[in-house]
C-alpha positions in Angstrom: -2.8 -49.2 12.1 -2.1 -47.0 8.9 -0.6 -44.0 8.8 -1.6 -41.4 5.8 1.0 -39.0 5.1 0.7 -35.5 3.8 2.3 -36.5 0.4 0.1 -39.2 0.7 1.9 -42.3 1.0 1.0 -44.6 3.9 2.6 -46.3 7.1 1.4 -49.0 8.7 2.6 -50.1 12.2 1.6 -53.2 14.2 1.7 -51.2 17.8 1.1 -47.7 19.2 3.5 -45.3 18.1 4.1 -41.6 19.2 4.4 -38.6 16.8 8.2 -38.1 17.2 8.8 -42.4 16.8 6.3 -42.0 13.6 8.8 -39.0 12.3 12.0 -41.0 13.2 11.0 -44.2 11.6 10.4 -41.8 8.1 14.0 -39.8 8.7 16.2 -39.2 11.5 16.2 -35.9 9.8 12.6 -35.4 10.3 12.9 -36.5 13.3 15.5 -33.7 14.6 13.7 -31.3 12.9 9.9 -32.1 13.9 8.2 -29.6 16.2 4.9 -30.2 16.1 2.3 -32.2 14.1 -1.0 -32.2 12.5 -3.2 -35.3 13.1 -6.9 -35.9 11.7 -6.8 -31.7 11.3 -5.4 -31.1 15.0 -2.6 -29.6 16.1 -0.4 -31.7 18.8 2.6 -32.4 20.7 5.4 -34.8 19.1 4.4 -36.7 22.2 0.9 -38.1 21.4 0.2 -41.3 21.0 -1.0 -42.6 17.8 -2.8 -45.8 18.4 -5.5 -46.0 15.1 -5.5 -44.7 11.5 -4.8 -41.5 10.6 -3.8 -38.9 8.5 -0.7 -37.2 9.7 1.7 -34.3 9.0 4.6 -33.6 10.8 5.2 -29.9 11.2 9.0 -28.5 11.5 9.9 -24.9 12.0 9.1 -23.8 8.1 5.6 -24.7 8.6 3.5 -22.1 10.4 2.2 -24.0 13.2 5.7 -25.5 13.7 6.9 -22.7 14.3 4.0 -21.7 16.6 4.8 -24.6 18.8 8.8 -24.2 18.9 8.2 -19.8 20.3 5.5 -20.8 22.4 8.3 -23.4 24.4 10.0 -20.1 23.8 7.5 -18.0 25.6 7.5 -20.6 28.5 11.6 -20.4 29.1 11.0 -16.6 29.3 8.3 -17.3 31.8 10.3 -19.6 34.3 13.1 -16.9 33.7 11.5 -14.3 35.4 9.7 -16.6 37.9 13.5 -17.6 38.6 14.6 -14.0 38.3 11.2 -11.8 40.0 9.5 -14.9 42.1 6.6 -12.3 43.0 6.0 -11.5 39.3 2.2 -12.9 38.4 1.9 -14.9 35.4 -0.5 -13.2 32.7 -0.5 -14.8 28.5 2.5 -15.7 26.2 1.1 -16.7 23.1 3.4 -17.5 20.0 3.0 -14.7 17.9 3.8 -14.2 14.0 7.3 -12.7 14.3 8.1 -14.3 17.5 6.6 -14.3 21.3 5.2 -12.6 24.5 4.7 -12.7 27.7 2.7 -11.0 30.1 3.7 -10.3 33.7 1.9 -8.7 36.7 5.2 -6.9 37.5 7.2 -3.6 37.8 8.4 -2.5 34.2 11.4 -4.1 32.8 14.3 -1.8 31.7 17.0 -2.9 28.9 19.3 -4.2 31.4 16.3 -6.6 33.4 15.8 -8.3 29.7 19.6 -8.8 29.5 19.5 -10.5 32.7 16.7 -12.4 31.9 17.9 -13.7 28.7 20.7 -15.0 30.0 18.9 -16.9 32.9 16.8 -18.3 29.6 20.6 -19.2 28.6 21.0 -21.2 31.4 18.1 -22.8 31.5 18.1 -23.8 27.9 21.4 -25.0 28.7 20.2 -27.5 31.7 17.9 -29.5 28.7 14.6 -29.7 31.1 12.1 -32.0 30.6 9.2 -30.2 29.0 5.9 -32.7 30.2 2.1 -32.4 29.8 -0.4 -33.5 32.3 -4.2 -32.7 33.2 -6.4 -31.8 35.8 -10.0 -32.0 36.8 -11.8 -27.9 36.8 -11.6 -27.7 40.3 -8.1 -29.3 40.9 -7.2 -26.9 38.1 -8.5 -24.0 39.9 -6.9 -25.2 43.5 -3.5 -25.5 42.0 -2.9 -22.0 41.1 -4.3 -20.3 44.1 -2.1 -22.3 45.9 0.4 -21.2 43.4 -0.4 -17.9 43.9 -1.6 -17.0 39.9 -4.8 -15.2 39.8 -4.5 -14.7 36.4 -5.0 -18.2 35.8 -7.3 -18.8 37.8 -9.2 -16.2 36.0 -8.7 -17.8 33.3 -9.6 -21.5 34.4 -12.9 -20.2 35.6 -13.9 -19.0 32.1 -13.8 -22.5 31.4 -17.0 -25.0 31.0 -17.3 -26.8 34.7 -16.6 -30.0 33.0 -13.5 -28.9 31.2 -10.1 -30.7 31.8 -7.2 -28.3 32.3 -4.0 -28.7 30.5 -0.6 -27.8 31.9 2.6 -28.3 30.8 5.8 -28.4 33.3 9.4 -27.8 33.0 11.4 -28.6 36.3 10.0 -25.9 38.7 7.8 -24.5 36.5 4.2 -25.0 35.2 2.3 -23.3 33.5 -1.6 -23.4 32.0 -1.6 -24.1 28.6 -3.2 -26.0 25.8 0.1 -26.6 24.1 1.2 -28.0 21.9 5.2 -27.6 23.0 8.9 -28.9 22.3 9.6 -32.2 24.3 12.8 -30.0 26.4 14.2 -26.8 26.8 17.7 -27.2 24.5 15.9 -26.7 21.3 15.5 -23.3 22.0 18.7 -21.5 21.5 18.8 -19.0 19.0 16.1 -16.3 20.9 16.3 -12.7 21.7 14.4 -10.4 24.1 13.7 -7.4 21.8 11.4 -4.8 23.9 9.3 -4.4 26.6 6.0 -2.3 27.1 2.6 -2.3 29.0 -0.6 -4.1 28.0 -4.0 -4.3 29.8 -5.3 -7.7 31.3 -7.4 -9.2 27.9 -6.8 -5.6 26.2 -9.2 -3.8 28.7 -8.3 -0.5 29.7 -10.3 -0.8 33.3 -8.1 -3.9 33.7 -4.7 -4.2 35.2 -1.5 -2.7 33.2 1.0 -5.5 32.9 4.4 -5.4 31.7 4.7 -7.5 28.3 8.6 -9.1 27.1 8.9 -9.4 23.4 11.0 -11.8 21.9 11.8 -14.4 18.7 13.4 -17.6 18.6 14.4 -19.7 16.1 16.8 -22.7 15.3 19.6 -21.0 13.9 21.6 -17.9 15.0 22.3 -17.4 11.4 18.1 -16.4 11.3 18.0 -14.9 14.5 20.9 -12.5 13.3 19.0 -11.7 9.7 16.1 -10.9 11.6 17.6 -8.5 14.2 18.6 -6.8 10.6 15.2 -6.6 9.2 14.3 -5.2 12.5 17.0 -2.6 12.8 15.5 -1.6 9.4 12.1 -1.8 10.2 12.8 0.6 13.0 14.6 3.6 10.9 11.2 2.8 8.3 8.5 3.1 11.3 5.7 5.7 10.6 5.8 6.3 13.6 9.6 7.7 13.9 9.8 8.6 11.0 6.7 10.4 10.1 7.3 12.6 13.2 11.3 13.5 12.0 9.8 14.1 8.7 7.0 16.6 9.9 4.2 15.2 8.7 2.6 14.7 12.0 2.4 15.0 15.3 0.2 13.8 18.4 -0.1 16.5 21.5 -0.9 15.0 25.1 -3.4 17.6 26.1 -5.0 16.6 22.6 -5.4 13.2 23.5 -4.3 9.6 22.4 -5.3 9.3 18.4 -5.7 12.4 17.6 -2.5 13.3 15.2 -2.2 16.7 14.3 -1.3 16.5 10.6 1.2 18.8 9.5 1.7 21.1 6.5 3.8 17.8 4.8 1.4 15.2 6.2 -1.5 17.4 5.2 -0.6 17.9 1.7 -0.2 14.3 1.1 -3.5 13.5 2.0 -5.3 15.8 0.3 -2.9 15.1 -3.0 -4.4 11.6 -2.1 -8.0 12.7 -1.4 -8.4 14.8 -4.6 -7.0 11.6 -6.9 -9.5 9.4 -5.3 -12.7 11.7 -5.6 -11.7 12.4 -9.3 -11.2 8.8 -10.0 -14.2 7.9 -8.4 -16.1 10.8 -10.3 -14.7 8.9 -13.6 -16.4 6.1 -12.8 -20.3 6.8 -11.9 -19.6 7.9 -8.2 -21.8 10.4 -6.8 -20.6 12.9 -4.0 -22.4 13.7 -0.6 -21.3 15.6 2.3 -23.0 14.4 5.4 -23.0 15.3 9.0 -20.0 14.4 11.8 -23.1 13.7 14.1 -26.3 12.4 14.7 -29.1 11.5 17.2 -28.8 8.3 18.7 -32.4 7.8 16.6 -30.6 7.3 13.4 -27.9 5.0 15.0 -30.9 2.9 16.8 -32.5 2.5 13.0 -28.7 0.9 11.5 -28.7 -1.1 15.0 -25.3 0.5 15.6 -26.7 1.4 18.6 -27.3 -2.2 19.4 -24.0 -3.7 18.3 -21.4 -0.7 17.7 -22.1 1.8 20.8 -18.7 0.9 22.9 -17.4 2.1 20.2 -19.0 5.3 19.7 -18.4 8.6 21.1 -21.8 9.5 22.6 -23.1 12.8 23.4 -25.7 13.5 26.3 -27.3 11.4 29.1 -29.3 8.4 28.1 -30.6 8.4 31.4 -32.0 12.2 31.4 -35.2 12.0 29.9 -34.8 16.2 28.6 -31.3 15.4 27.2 -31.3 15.0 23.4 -29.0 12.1 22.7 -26.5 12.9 19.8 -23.3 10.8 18.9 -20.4 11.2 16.9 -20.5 9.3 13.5 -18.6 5.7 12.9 -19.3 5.5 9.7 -21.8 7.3 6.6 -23.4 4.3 5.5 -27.1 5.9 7.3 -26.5 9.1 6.2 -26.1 7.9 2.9 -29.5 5.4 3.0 -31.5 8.9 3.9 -30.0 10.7 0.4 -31.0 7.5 -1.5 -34.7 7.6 0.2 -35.0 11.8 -0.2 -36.3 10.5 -4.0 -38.2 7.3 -5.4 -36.0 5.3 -7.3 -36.4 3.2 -10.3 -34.6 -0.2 -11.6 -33.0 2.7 -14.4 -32.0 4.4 -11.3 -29.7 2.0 -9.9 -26.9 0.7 -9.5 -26.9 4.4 -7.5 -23.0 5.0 -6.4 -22.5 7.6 -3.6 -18.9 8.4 -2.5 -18.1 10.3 0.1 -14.5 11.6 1.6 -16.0 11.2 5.4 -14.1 12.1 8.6 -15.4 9.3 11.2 -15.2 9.0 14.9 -14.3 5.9 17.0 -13.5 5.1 20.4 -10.4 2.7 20.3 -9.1 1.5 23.6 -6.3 3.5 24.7 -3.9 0.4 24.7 -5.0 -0.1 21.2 -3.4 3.3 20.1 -0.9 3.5 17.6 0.8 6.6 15.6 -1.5 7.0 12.4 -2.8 3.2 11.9 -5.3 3.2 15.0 -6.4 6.0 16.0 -9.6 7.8 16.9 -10.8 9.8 14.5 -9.7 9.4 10.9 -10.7 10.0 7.2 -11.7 7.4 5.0 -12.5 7.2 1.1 -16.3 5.9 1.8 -18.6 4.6 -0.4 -21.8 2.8 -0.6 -23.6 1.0 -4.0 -27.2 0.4 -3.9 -27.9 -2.3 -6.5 -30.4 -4.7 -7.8 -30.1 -8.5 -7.4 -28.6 -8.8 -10.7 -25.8 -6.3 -10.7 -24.3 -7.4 -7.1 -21.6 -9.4 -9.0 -20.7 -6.5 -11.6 -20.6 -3.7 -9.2 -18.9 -5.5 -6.6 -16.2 -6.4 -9.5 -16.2 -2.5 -10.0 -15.2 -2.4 -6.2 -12.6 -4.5 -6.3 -11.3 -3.0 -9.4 -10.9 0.3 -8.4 -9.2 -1.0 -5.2 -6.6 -2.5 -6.9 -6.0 0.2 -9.3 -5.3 2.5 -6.2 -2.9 -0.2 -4.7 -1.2 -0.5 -8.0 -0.8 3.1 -8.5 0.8 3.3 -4.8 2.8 0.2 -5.2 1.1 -1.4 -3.0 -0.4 -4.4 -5.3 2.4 -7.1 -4.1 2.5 -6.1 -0.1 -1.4 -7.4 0.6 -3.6 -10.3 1.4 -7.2 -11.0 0.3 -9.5 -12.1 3.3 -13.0 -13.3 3.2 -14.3 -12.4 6.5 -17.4 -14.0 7.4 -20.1 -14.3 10.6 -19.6 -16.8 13.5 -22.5 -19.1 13.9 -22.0 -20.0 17.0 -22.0 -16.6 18.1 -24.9 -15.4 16.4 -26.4 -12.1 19.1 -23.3 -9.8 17.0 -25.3 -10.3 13.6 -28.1 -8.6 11.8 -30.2 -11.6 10.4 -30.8 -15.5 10.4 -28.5 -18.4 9.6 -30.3 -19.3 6.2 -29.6 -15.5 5.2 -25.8 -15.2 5.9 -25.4 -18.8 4.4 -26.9 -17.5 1.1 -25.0 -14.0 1.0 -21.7 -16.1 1.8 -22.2 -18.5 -0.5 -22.7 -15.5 -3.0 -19.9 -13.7 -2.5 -17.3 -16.8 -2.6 -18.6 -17.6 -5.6 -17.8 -13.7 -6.8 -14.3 -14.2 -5.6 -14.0 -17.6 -7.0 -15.2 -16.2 -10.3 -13.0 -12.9 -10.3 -9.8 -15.3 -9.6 -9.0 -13.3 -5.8 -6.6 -15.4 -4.1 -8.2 -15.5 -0.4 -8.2 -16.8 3.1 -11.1 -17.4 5.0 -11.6 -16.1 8.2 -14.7 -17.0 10.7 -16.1 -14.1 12.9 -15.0 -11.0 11.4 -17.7 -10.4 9.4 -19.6 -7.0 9.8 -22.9 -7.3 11.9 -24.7 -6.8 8.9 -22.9 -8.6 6.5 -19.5 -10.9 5.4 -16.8 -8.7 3.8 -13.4 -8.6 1.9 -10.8 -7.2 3.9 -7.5 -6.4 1.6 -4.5 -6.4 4.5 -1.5 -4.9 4.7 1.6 -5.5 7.2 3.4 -2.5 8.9 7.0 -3.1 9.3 6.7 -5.3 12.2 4.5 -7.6 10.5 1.5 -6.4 12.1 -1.7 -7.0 10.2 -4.2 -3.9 9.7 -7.3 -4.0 7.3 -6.5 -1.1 4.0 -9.3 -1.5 1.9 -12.4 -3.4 2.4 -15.8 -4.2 0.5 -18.3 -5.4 2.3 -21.7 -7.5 1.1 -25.1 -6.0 3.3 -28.4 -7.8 2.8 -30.0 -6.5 6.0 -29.8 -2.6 6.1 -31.7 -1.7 3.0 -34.8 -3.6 4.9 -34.4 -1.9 8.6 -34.4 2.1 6.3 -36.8 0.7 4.6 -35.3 1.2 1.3 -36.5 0.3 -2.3 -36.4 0.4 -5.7 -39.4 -0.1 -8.3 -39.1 -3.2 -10.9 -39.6 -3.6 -14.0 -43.4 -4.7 -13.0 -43.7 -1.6 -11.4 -43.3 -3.4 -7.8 -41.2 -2.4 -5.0 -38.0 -4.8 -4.5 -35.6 -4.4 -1.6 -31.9 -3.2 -3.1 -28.8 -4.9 -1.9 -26.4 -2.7 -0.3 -22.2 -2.6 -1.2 -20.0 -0.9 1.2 -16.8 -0.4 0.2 -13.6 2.0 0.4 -11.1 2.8 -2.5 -7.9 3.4 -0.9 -9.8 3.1 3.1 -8.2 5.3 5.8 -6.2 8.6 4.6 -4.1 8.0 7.9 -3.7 4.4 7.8 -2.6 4.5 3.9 -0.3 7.8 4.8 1.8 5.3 7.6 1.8 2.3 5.2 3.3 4.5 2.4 6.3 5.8 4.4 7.0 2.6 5.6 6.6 1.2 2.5 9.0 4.2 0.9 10.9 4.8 4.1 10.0 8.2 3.0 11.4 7.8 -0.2 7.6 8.8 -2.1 6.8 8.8 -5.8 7.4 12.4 -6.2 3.5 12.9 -7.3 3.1 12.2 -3.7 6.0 14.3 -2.3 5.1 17.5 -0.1 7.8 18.7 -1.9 8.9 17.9 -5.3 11.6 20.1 -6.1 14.0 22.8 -4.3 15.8 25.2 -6.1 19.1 26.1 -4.6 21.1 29.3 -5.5 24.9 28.8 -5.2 25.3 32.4 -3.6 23.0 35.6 -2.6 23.7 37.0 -6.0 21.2 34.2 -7.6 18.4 35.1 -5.6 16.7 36.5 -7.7 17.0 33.9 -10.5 16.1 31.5 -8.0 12.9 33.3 -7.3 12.0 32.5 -11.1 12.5 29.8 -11.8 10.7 29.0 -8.5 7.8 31.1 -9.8 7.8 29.3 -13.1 7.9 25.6 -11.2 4.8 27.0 -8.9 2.8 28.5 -11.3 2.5 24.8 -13.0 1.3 23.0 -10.3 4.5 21.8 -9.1 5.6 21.4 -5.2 8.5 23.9 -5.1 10.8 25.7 -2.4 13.9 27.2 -2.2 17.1 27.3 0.4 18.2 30.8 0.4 20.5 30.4 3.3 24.3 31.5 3.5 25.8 27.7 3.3 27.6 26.2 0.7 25.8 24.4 -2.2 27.3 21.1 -1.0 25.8 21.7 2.3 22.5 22.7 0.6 22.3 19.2 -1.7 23.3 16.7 1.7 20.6 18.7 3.9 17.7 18.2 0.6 18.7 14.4 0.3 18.1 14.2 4.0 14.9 15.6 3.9 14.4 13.3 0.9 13.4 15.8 -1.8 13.6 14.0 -5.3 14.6 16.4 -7.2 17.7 19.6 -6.6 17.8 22.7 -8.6 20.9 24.3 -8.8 21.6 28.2 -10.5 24.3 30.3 -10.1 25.9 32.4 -13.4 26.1 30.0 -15.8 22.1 29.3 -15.3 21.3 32.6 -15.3 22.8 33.5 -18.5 22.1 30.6 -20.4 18.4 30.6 -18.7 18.8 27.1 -17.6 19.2 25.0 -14.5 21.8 22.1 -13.1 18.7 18.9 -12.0 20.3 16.4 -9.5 17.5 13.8 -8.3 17.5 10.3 -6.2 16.8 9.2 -9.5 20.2 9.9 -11.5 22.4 12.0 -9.6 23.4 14.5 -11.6 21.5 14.9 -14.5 23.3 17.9 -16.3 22.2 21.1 -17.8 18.7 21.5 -18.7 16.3 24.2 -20.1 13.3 25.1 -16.9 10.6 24.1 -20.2 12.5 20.5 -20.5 13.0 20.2 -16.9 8.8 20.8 -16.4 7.8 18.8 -19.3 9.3 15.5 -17.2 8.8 16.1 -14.2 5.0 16.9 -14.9 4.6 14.0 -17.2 6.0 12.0 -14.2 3.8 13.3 -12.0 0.7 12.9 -13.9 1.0 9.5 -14.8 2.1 8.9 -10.9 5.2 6.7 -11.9 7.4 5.4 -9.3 11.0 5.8 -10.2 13.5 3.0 -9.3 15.5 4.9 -7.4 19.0 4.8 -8.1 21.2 7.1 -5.9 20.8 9.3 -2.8 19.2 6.8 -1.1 20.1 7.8 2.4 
């Protein structure tokens, strides 16, 4: 049989072989590394037998699905841990995540010192080298084995299955588990792992299910790693929006409020609407039209968009469907209907279009509790909306205009290098969740890879997270975790313009359907606000800062001084306070670094009578004597071309 490599080169081999022989007989050091492999395009364990041509890959650790493979085994050690540990603890998921591994138990919560004791029983039974082995089972036999095991979680699971499906398992000494695999051949691999945190999750992320307790962890094959990566999470912790947005006072979420609803503070709030005012002038620069539509509308208008059909668990409705006399209202998703009714209060030409509306739109929508999370998921938000009505021929152009003025907002943010182009398009298999027929989605998809091809977007394609109405480009970001959320996205709608019946009039004076471009500039004011003090660790650009300067008397006598040049700052648009208190100016500089203002203002005699001020900033330290008209000149010309400072000093 032959062999084909990755690089290319072939084996041949006059018997069967397994994966792990097939890695040994290229290097022993391939072999001791090898986790995993990729055969004919799937995924499997180093134990298959190969036993016909084939392409192969051998996956280690550095490769993504290697690595999969070696914290799922991972997962399954923590699992026979707490079996060993808890034996009445239920056995839920533990997938191989990004960043490491969960598991999910039907189990009282576990406390600091409960994953201290379980990780050392993981110790042990690293240490005993267990013979990881995979076996399967008929449906039923499946289903038989873990009552009598006593998992009803995977029996749930098993019965989701198609009746003639064969169940995998994989066992380790006195555990098995259900799973599809692929895993390590034993237990000692795994033994640079920590047990990071522990929360609750609902059974398959429903809120009416059970709450489970959830272990987090990471593995990997060298302490040396593990350790580095504790680091990066020790820092992603002190950078968390959600820490250290709330220490900074720019928001705030009340329980008798309710879960994602932040309050935004005076801070928080003035950074957004800094944000909000750069984005509807930019968008004014180029052709954008504003509206200003309702927060609500009758289910009517949201049975028209077929949001009703394919968005309403998502919706907050108001009213009773079922009461005949009841007018059914709900709370708005999104603006694209609103906007379809400005375009249709007029006729509209071919000159007309491409028509641009842009609108800064608070939405509304009803995330599952256990989804909730500080200012990146929450339930009602504001979002830099926009929708393009365009003929045929400009779909390509304006679409480019999108994604233009995307990346001009992530490169003014300094964002540009933290995100990931994806090209999210319909399931076929699934087809119920879409507007539209096969042959139409084919063609739109088709179009818009070639508009990505053509505009050079570096992109992954991903299958099923298309909108119902059309496929998309979502622009991701990662939070400090490495959790993935969608920033910016411009999506591609052939079907909408048809159920509003919208048109244009042609050159030939006939009426042609528009296509539809929904987009976002900079997407969710919230969701940007959390990836920018992460991103900064609070550190902003000082266009951004809720306050850019504070001016800092050394002693009561300067007060009045103070007050000037405080007044002078103000009256030019700049973001100004002033410490007045009794405390030493020492004291006064340590508390403003703290609160991470860039720039210190310090008078006391010598000011005053020259009619200057001493500027320390993050930037320089101390950056001497200046007069207040040189001091504005910079810091206004730095604020208006939104520069971002390396930052030099003062970074605490």
């Amino acid at each position: 049989m032959k062999i084909t490599l990755k690089d290319g080169s072939v084996k041949e081999y006059q018997q069967e072989m397994s994966v792990l022989d097939i890695a040994k007989d290229i290097s022993e050091g391939l072999g001791r590394a090898a986790t995993a492999a990729v055969v004919d395009g799937k995924v499997v364990d180093l134990r298959t037998i190969i036993n016909k041509d084939v392409e192969l890959s051998i996956l280690t650790f550095n490769d993504a699905e290697g690595r999969k493979a070696f914290r799922h085994t991972a997962s399954h050690v923590l699992a026979q841990a707490v079996k060993r540990l808890y034996p009445n603890a239920k056995l839920a998921i533990g997938p191989a995540i990004e960043e490491g591994f969960y598991y999910d138990f039907d189990a009282e919560s576990f406390s600091r010192e409960d994953l201290d004791k379980i990780e050392a029983e993981m110790k042990k039974i690293v240490k005993e080298d267990i013979k990881i082995e995979n076996y399967t089972l008929p449906r039923a036999e499946a289903i038989k084995f873990m009552e009598e095991q006593g998992e009803p979680y995977k029996v749930e699971l098993i019965q989701d299955l198609p009746e003639d499906a064969v169940i995998s398992f994989y066992k380790q000494g006195d555990f098995t588990d259900l799973c599809a695999g692929p895993h390590l051949l034993s237990t000692k691999t795994i033994k640079a792992f920590k047990l990071l945190s522990s929360s609750g999750a609902y059974w398959r992320g429903d809120s009416k299910r059970p709450m489970l307790a959830r272990i987090y962890g990471t593995a990997y094959t060298k302490n040396a790693d593990l350790e580095e990566h504790i680091v990066k999470l020790e820092d992603a912790k002190k950078r968390d929006h959600n820490k250290l947005g709330r220490e900074m006072e720019l928001f705030a979420t009340v329980d008798v409020i309710g879960q994602g609803l932040p309050l935004m503070m005076p801070k928080g709030a003035m950074m957004i609407q800094t944000l909000q005012r750069w984005i509807e002038d930019e968008e004014e620069k180029r052709g954008y039209m504003r509206t200003k539509t309702p927060l609500m509308a009758k289910k009517d208008l949201y049975v028209i968009s077929d949001h009703w059909g394919h968005y309403k668990e998502g919706m907050f409705v108001l009213g009773d469907e079922n009461d005949e006399k009841s007018e059914v209202f709900a709370l708005r998703p999104m603006t694209c209907p609103f906007q379809y009714f400005v375009y249709k209060q007029s006729q509209k030409s071919y000159r007309d279009l491409p028509c641009r509306y842009g609108e800064t739109s608070t939405l509304f929508r009803n995330e599952d509790s256990g989804e909730m999370h500080g200012l990146t998921r929450v339930r009602q938000f504001t979002i830099s909306e926009g929708h393009l009505i365009v003929t045929p021929e400009q779909v390509e152009e304006e679409f480019k205009g999108c994604l233009d003025l995307a990346m001009y907002c992530l490169k003014t943010l300094g964002l540009e290098n933290d995100v990931t182009y994806q090209f999210s398009k319909w399931d076929p298999n699934n087809k119920q969740k879409y507007l539209g027929d096969s042959e139409q989605w084919e063609k739109t998809q088709d179009r818009m890879r070639e508009i990505l091809i053509h505009l050079g977007v570096n992109f992954t394609e991903e299958e099923g997270e298309a909108a119902f109405y059309g496929p998309k480009l979502d622009i991701q970001t990662k939070n400090v975790y490495g959790k993935e959320d969608t920033m910016i996205t411009i999506q591609l709608d052939f079907a909408l313009a048809d159920r509003f019946d919208m048109f244009y009039i042609d050159k030939n004076g006939e009426k042609k359907r528009p296509f539809i471009i929904h987009r976002t500039s900079v997407g969710c004011y919230e969701r940007t606000l959390a990836t920018l003090i992460e991103k900064y660790a609070g550190l902003f650009p000082t266009w951004l800062c809720p306050e850019q300067v504070r001016v800092l008397p050394i002693s009561e006598k300067y007060h009045d001084y103070a007050n000037e040049v405080r007044n002078t700052l103000r009256n030019k648009g700049i973001k100004v306070t002033i410490d007045e208190r009794a405390e030493k100016t020492g004291y006064k500089i340590r508390e403003a670094r703290l609160d991470k203002v860039p720039y210190m203002v310090v008078v006391g005699q010598k000011e005053e009578e020259e009619g200057t001020i001493s500027v320390r900033s993050r930037y320089n330290g101390d950056e001497g004597s200046k007069s207040i008209e040189q001091f504005l000149s910079e810091i206004l010309e730095e604020i208006a071309t939104k520069e971002i400072k390396e930052i030099k000093v003062d970074k605490e």
